[in-house]
ROPALUM-557065 format. One record per residue (C-alpha): x, y, z. Coordinates in steps of 0.05 Angstrom, whole numbers, always signed. Example, Ala and Ser with C-alpha at 12.3 -4.5 7.8 and 13.67 -1.06 7.14 Angstrom:
REM ROPALUM-557065
<r <+246, -90, +156>>
<r <+273, -21, +143>>
This chain:
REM ROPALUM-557065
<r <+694, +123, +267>>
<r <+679, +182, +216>>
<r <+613, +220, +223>>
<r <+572, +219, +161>>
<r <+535, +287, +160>>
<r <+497, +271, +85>>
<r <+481, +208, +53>>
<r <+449, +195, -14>>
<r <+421, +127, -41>>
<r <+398, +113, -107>>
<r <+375, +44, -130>>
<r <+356, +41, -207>>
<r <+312, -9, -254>>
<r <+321, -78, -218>>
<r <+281, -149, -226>>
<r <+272, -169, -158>>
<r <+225, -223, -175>>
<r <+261, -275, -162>>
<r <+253, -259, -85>>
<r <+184, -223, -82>>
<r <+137, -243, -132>>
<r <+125, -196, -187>>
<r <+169, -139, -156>>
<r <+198, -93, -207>>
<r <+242, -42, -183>>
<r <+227, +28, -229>>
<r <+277, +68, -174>>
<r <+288, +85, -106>>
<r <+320, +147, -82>>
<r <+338, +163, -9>>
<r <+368, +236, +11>>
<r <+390, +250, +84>>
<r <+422, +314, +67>>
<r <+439, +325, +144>>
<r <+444, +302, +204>>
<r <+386, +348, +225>>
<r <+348, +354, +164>>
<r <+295, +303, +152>>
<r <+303, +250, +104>>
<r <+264, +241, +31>>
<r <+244, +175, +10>>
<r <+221, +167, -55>>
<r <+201, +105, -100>>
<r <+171, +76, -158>>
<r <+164, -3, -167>>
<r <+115, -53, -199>>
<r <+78, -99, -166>>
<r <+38, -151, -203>>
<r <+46, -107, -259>>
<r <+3, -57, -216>>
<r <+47, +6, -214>>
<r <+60, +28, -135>>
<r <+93, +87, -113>>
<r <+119, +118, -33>>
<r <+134, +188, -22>>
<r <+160, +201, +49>>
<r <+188, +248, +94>>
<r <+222, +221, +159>>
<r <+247, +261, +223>>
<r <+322, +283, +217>>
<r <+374, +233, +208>>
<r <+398, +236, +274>>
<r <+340, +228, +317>>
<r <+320, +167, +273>>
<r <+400, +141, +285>>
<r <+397, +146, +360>>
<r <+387, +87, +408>>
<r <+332, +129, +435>>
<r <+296, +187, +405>>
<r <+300, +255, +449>>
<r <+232, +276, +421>>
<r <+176, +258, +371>>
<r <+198, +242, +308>>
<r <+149, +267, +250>>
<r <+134, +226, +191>>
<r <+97, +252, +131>>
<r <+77, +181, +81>>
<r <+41, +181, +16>>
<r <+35, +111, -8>>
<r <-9, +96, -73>>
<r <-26, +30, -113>>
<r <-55, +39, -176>>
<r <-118, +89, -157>>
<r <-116, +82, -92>>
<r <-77, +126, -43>>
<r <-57, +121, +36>>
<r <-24, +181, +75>>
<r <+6, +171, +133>>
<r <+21, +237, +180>>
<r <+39, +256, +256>>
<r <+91, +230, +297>>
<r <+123, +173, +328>>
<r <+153, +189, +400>>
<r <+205, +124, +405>>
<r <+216, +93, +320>>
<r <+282, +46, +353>>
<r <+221, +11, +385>>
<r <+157, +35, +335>>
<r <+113, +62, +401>>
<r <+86, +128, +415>>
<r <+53, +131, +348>>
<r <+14, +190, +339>>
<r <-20, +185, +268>>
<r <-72, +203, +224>>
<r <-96, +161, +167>>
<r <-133, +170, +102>>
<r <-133, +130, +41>>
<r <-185, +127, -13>>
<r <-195, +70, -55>>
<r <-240, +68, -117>>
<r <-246, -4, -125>>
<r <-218, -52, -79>>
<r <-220, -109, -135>>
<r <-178, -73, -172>>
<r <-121, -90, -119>>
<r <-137, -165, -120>>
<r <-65, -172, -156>>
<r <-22, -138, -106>>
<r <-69, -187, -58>>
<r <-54, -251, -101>>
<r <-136, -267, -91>>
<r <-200, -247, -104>>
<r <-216, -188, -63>>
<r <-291, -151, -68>>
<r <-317, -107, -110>>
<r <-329, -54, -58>>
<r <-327, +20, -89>>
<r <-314, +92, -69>>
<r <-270, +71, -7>>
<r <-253, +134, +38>>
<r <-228, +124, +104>>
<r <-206, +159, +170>>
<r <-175, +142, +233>>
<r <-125, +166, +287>>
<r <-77, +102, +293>>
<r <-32, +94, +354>>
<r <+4, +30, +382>>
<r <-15, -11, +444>>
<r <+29, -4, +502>>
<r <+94, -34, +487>>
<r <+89, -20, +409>>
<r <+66, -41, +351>>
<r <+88, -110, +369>>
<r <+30, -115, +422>>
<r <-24, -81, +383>>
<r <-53, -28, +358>>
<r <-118, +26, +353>>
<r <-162, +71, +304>>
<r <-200, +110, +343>>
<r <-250, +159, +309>>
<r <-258, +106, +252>>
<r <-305, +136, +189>>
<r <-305, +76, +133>>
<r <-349, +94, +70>>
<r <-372, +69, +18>>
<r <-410, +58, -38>>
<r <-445, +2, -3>>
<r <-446, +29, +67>>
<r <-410, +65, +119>>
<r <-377, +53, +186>>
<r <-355, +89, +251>>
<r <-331, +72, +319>>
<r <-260, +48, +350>>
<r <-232, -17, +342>>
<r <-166, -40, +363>>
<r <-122, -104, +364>>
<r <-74, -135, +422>>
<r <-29, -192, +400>>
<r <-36, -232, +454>>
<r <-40, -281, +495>>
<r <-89, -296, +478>>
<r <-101, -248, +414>>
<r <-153, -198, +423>>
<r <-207, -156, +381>>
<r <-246, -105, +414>>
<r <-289, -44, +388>>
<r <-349, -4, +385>>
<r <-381, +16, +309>>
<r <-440, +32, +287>>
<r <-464, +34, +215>>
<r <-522, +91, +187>>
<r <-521, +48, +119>>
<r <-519, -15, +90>>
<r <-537, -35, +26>>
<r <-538, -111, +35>>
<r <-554, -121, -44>>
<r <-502, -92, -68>>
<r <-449, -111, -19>>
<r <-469, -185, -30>>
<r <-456, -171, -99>>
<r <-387, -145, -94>>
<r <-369, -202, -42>>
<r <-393, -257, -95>>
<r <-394, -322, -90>>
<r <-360, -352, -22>>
């Protein structure tokens, strides 16, 4: 079997409609230039005629090739969706099986409305969205849960802090700890509307 030291991948303007709803394909481009070099992800699409875009970086090639990883694998993500933005960075110890995750999280998200399309429903008005957690996986993986520990929501209607994680079960589980300094119950009934 021939060892592939570089790879490149480019995908160009596609209508994948036809399988996922409103999914335009702008282009994708992949680049592992070496077996241990990390790998660039890059892509544009359209969603719901909302445009969305991912910028990654990934561990080397090989590590993320191997039946089981020798050491944490770093991962760098930018995703954005219109306004709104999400990066993704730390590491993740075992990616064959998604565990050991290792992350920090931050997106910021002007107006959550405006994403109702990528949502296909209503979703509420809420404003000036920052958030920040440290995101790792439940023992087993992702597949059994998760946590965000060190949780700080605002926004323009309130704030949140605490932990709060999620086990899959069985049965399903929700457990946390927050605590909110504000809430402006006016204005977040407004942005929730009508039921």
């Amino acid at each position: 079997v021939p060892q592939v030291d570089a790879a490149t991948l480019h995908l160009g303007p596609a209508d994948l409609g036809a399988y996922v709803g409103g999914l335009q394909i702008v282009a994708v481009d992949i680049n592992a230039p070496a077996q241990n070099q990390p790998v660039h992800i890059n892509a544009q699409v359209t969603m719901a005629r909302t445009p969305v875009s991912l910028t990654a970086t990934v561990g080397a090639a090989a590590s993320l090739l191997a039946q089981k990883a020798t050491a944490p694998v770093p991962l760098e993500l930018i995703l954005r969706a219109g306004d709104a933005n999400l990066t993704v960075t730390g590491t993740v110890a075992h990616p064959e099986a998604l565990s050991g995750a290792d992350l920090m999280v931050n997106a910021s998200i002007p107006n959550l409305a405006a994403l109702s399309a990528l949502a296909h429903r209503p979703l509420p008005a809420l404003t000036q969205i920052a958030l920040q957690s440290h995101l790792s996986d439940a023992n087993g993986g992702f597949e059994h849960g998760a946590t965000l520990q060190g949780l700080k929501l605002t926004t323009a209607q309130g704030d949140l802090a605490g932990d709060i994680g999620a086990v899959n079960g069985p049965p399903p589980a929700l457990t946390g700890n927050l605590h909110a300094g504000r809430i402006d119950a006016d204005a977040s009934l407004a942005a929730i509307g009508k039921p």
